[in-house]
C-alpha positions in Angstrom: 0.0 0.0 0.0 1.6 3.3 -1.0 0.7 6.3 0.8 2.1 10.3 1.6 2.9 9.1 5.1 5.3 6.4 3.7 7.5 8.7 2.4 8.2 10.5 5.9 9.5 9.1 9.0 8.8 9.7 12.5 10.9 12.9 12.8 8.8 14.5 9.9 11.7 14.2 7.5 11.9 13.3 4.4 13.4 9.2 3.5 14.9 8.9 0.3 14.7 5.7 -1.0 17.0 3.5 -3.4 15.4 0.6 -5.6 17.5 -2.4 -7.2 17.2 -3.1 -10.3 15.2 -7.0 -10.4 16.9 -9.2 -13.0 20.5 -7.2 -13.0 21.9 -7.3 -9.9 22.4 -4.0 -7.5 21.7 -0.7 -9.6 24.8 1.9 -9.6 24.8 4.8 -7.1 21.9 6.7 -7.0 21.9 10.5 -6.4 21.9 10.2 -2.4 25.1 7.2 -2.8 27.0 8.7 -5.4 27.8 11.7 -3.6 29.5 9.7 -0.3 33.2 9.7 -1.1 34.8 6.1 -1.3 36.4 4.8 1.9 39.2 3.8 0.2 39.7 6.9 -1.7 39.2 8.6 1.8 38.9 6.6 4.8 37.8 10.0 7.1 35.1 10.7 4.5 33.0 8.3 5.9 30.4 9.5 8.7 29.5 6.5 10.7 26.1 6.4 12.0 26.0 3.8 14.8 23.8 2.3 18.0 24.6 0.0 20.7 26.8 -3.4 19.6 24.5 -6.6 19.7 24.5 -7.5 23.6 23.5 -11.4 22.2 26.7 -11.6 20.6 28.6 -9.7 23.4 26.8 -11.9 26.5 27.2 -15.2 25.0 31.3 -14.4 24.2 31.9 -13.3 27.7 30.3 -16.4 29.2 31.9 -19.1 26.9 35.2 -17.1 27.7 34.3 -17.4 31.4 33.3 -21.0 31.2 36.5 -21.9 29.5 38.9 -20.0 32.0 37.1 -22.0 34.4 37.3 -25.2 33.0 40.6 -25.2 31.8 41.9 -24.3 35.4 39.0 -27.4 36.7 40.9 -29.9 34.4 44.6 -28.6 34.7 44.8 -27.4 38.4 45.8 -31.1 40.2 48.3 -32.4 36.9 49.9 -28.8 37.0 50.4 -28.5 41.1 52.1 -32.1 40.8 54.5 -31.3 37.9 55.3 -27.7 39.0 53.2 -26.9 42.6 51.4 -24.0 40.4 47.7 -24.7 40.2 47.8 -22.0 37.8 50.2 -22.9 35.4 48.0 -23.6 32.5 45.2 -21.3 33.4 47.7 -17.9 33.6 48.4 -17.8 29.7 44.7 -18.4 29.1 43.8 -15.7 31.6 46.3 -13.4 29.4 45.0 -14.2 26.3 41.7 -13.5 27.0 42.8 -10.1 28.5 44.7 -9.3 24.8 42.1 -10.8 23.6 39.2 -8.4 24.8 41.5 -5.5 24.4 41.7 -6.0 20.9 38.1 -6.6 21.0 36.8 -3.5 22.6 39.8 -1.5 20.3 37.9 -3.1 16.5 34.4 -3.0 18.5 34.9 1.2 18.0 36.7 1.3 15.3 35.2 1.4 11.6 35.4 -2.1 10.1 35.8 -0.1 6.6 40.0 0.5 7.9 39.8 -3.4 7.4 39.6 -3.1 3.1 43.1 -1.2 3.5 44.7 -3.3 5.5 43.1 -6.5 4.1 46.2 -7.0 1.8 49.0 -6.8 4.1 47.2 -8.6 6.8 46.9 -11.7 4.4 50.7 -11.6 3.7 51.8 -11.3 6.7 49.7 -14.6 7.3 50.7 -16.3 4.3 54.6 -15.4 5.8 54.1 -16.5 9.4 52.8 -19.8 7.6 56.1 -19.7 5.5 57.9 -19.6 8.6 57.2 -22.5 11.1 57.6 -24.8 7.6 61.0 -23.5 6.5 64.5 -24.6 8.1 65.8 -22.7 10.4 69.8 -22.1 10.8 71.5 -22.4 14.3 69.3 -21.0 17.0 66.7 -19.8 14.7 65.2 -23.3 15.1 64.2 -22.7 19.0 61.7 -19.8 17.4 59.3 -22.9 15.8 57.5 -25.5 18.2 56.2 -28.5 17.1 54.0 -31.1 18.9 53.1 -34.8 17.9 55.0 -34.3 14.5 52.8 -30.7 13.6 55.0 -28.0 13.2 52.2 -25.3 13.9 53.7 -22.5 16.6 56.5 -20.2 16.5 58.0 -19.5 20.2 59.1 -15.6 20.8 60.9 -15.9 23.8 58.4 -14.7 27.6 55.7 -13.9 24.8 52.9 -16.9 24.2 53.0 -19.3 21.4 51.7 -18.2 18.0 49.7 -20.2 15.5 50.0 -18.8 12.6 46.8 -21.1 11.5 44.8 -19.0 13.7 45.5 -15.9 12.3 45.1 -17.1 8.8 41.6 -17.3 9.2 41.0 -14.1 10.2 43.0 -12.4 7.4 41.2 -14.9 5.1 38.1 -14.3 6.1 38.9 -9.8 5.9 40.7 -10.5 2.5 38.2 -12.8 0.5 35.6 -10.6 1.9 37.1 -7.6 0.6 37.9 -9.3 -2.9 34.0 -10.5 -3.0 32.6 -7.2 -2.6 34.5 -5.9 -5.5 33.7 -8.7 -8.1 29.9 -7.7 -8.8 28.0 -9.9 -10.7 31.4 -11.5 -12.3 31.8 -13.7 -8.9 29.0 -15.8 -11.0 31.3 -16.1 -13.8 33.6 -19.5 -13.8 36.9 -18.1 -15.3 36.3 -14.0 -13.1 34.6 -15.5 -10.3 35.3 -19.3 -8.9 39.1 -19.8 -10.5 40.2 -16.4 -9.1 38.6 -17.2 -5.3 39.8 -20.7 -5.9 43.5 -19.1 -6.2 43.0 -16.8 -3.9 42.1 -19.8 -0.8 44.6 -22.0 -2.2 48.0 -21.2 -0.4 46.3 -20.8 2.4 45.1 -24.4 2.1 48.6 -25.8 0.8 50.7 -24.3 3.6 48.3 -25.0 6.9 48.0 -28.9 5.0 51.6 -28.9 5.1 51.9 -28.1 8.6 49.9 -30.9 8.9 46.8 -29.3 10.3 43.8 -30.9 8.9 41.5 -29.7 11.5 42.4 -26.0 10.3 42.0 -27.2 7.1 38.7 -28.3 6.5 37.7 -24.9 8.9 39.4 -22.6 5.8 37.4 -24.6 3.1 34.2 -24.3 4.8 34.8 -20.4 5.5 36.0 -20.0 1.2 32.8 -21.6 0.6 30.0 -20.0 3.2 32.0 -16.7 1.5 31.6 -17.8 -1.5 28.2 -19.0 -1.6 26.7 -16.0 0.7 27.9 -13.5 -2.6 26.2 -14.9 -5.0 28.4 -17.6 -6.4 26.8 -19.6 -9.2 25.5 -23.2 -7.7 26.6 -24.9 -10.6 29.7 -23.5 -9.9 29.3 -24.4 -6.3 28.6 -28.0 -6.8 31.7 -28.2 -9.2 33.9 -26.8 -6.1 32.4 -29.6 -4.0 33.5 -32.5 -6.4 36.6 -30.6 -6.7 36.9 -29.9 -2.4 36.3 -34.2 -2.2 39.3 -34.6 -5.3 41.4 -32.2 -3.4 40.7 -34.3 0.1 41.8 -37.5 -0.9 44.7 -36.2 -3.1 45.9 -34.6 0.6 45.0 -37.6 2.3 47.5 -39.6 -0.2 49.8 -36.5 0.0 50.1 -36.5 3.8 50.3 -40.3 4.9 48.5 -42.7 6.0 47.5 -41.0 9.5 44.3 -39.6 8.4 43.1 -42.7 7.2 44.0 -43.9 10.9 41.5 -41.0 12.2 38.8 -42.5 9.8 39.5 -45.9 11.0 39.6 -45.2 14.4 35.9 -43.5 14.1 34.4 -46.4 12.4 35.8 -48.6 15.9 37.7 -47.0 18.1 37.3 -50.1 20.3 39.6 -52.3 17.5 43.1 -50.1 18.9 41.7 -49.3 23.0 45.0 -49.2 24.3 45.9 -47.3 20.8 44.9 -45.1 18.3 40.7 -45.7 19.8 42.1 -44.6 23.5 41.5 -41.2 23.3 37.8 -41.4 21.5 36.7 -44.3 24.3 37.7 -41.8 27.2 36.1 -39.3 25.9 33.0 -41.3 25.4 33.3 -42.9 28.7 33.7 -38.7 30.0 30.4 -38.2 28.9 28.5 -40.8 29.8 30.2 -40.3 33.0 28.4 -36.8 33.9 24.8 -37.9 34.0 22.4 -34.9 34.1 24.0 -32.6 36.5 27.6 -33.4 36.5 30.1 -35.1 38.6 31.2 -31.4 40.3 34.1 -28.9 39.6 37.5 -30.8 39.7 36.1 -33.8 40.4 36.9 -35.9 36.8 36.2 -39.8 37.2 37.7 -40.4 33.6 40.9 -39.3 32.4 40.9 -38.0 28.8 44.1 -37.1 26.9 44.0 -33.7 26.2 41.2 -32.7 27.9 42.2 -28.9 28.2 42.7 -28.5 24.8 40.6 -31.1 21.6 38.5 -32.7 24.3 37.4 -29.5 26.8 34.2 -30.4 25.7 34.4 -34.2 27.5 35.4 -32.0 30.7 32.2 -30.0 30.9 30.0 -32.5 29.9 31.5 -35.1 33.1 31.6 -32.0 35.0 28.5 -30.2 34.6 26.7 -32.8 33.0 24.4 -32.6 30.4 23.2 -29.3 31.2 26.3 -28.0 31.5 26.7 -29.0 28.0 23.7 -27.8 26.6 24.2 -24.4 27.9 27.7 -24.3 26.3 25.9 -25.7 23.0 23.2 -23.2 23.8 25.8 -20.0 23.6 27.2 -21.0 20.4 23.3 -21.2 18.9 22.7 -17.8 19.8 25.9 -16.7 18.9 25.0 -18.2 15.3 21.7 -16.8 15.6 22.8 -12.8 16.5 25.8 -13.3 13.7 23.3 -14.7 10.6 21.1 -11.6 12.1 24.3 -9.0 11.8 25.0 -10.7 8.5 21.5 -9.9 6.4 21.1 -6.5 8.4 25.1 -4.9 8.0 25.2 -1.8 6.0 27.2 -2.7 3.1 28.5 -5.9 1.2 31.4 -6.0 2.7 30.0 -5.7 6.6 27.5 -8.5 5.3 30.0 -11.1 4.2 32.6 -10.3 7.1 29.9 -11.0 9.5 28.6 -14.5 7.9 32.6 -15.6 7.2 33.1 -14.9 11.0 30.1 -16.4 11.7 30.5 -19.2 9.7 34.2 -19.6 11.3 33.4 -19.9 14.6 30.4 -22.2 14.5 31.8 -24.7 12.1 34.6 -24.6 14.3 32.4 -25.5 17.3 30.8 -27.9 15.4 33.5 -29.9 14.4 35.3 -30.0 18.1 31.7 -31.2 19.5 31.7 -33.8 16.8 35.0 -34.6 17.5 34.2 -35.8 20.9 30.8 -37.6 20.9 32.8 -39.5 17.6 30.9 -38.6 14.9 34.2 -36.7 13.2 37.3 -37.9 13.1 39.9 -36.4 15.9 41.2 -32.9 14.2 43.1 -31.5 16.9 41.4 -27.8 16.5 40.0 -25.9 19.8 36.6 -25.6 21.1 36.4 -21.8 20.2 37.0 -19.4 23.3 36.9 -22.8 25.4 39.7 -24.7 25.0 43.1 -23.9 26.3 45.0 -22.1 23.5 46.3 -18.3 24.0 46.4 -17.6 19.9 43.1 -19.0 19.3 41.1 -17.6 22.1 43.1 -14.0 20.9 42.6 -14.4 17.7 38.6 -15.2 17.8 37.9 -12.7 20.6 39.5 -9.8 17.8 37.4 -11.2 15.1 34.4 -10.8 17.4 35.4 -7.4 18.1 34.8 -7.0 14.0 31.5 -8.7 14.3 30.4 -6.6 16.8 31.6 -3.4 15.2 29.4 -4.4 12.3 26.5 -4.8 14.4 26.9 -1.1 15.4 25.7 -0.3 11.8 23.1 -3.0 11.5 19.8 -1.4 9.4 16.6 -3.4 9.4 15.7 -3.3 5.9 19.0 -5.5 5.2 21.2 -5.3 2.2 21.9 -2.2 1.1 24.0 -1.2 -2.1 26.8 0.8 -0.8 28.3 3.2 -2.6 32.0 1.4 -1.3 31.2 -1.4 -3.2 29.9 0.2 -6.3 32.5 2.8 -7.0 35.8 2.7 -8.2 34.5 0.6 -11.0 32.9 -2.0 -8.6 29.5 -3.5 -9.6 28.3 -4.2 -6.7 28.4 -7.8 -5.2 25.0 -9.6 -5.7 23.7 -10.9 -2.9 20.7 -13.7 -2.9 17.6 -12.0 -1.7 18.7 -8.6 -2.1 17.0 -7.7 -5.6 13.4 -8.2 -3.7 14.0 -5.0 -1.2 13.3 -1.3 -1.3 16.0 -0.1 0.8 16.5 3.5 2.7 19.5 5.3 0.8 19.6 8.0 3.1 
């Protein structure tokens, strides 16, 4: 129904509004977008109009952080006070991660996630370096600077400083990079030889060098982030379903490539009862963890089973004997709404870009969950990659806190109509990413 009143808001002025164009995509600038100057021609141009960060995504962050302080210390205090007499040994680094952590957090939470498109570049090579780096030889004393656990060369050791995983931060600048790269491509991300080989390129030494580390867990996170990315702008499904077949080719050359451990992993899955003293010990102790809890838990500290590393792959086997099953379904419950407040920051950010930063973070974080829950009630193989903001890990718990603090500093600009096409996106010779959905709304401009 059209009406005078529908062209006025509730301040009596005026609302400009912006169609899009049905069958062609997002239209160019109109009058009200093409006057706002480019961020990246002039990053102080841009006048951000902003509300209150999502207090969903903000609550259920804190209290997953707060659970996994506390359960890392629960599951680490007795082993530590007998090797060292310091209850806190394992707990202190994770209690200073999650401070750097929420610093950087509350720093990107203020600041306007546009600066990201300018630094986009040089945060992906310094990634693509630091990967470089723990797989090169090292001369002399050089080779104390990379650590490397259960044959995985995956940290690099800076003297009093914490381990860093380079794997960790890879995600994030994949996630700000491809992002960036997406909302410049228009409607050619639907062409084969524009769109999917370029992003295919693109993902690709990001994929080769955490493989080689080997880190499969990491891995299969970075190809499920390239493709929620991917298929979130507008990718072709024909195209889609050709990059599954060739995701599957790619797995089992890597598989081959790498040894025969992963086939071990799948192995052990089917019956982990066939090696219980072996390569099944870990999955059965896990299983036994969580049987072990019953509805309420067994208490704080007081673990009947044993599971090998149960601060780290298997926290999740520590709050389920623990707290129980309800512990576990509140832990389970945070990441849904998490997922929920992210898809919601996703369809509502201001521009393209805002849009598929939000879904790649969101989509990073809860496939990540996903996967370290599935890893312990043995329905995936074991990975080796943390329970986000849970398990005991100074990089990763970092790392995801500062991609929240993006996530959150999108939400600031969240819009109810959704998509929007931003000027950003369709200057500088940009066409405007399509976006599923988006051709259907009248959207305010102004």
């Amino acid at each position: 129904m059209s009406s005078r009143e529908d062209r006025w808001d509730s301040s009596g002025d005026p609302v400009r509004k912006e169609r899009v164009r049905r069958h062609r995509g997002p239209s160019r600038p109109s009058s009200v977008s093409a006057g706002q100057t480019s961020l990246l021609a002039n990053p102080t141009a841009f006048k951000r109009d902003v509300h209150e960060p999502d207090y969903i995504i903000l609550v259920a962050i804190v209290a997953l952080t707060a659970i996994g302080i506390l359960m890392v210390y629960s599951a680490s205090a007795i082993p530590s006070y007998a090797q060292s007499q310091n209850t806190f040994q394992l707990v202190a680094p994770q209690v200073l991660a999650g401070l750097l952590g929420f610093a950087a957090m509350a720093f990107l939470m203020r600041l306007d996630y546009r600066y990201l498109r300018v630094a986009s570049v040089p945060l992906a090579v310094v990634a693509l370096a630091l990967l470089l780096v723990v797989l090169l030889p090292m001369p002399g004393s050089l080779r104390d600077l990379i650590v490397s656990h259960n044959g995985s060369s995956r940290w690099i050791h800076l003297g009093p400083l914490p381990e860093i995983h380079p794997a960790e931060i890879a995600k994030l600048a994949l996630v700000v990079y491809l992002s960036h790269w997406l909302a410049t491509r228009g409607m050619s991300i639907r062409s084969f030889f524009r769109g999917a080989i370029p992003c295919a390129i693109i993902v690709a030494p990001f994929l080769i060098l955490v493989a080689r580390e080997p880190d499969l867990g990491t891995t299969a996170v970075i190809i499920l982030i390239a493709f929620s990315l991917y298929f979130v702008a507008g990718a072709n499904l024909i195209h889609v379903g050709l990059a599954l077949l060739t995701g599957v080719a790619g797995a089992l050359a890597l598989i081959m490539a790498v040894g025969d451990y992963p086939l071990k992993r799948i192995q052990t899955l089917v019956d982990p009862w066939a090696e219980p003293q072996g390569a099944g010990y870990q999955t059965i102790k896990g299983l036994e963890a969580l049987s072990a809890g019953g509805l309420f838990g067994t208490g704080l500290g007081n673990d009947r089973i044993f599971v090998p590393s149960d601060v780290n792959d298997f926290i999740f086997s520590v709050i389920a004997q623990e707290l129980g099953l309800v512990g576990g379904a509140v832990v389970i419950g945070l990441f849904i709404a998490f997922a929920y407040a992210g898809i919601r920051t996703a369809l509502r950010a201001p521009d393209t870009f805002g849009g598929l930063m939000a879904a790649g973070i969101t989509a990073w974080i809860c496939f990540q969950a996903l996967i370290n829950v599935g890893v312990v009630v043995a329905v995936v193989p074991v990975t080796g990659i943390t329970l986000p903001f849970v398990s005991a890990g100074g990089s990763s718990l970092t790392v995801s806190l500062a991609a929240v603090g993006i996530l959150l500093s999108i939400s600031r600009e969240t819009v109810e109509r959704g998509w929007i096409s931003a000027s950003d996106d369709s200057g500088r010779g940009y066409g405007g990413t399509y976006l599923p959905g988006s051709r259907r709304r009248t959207v305010a401009a102004g």
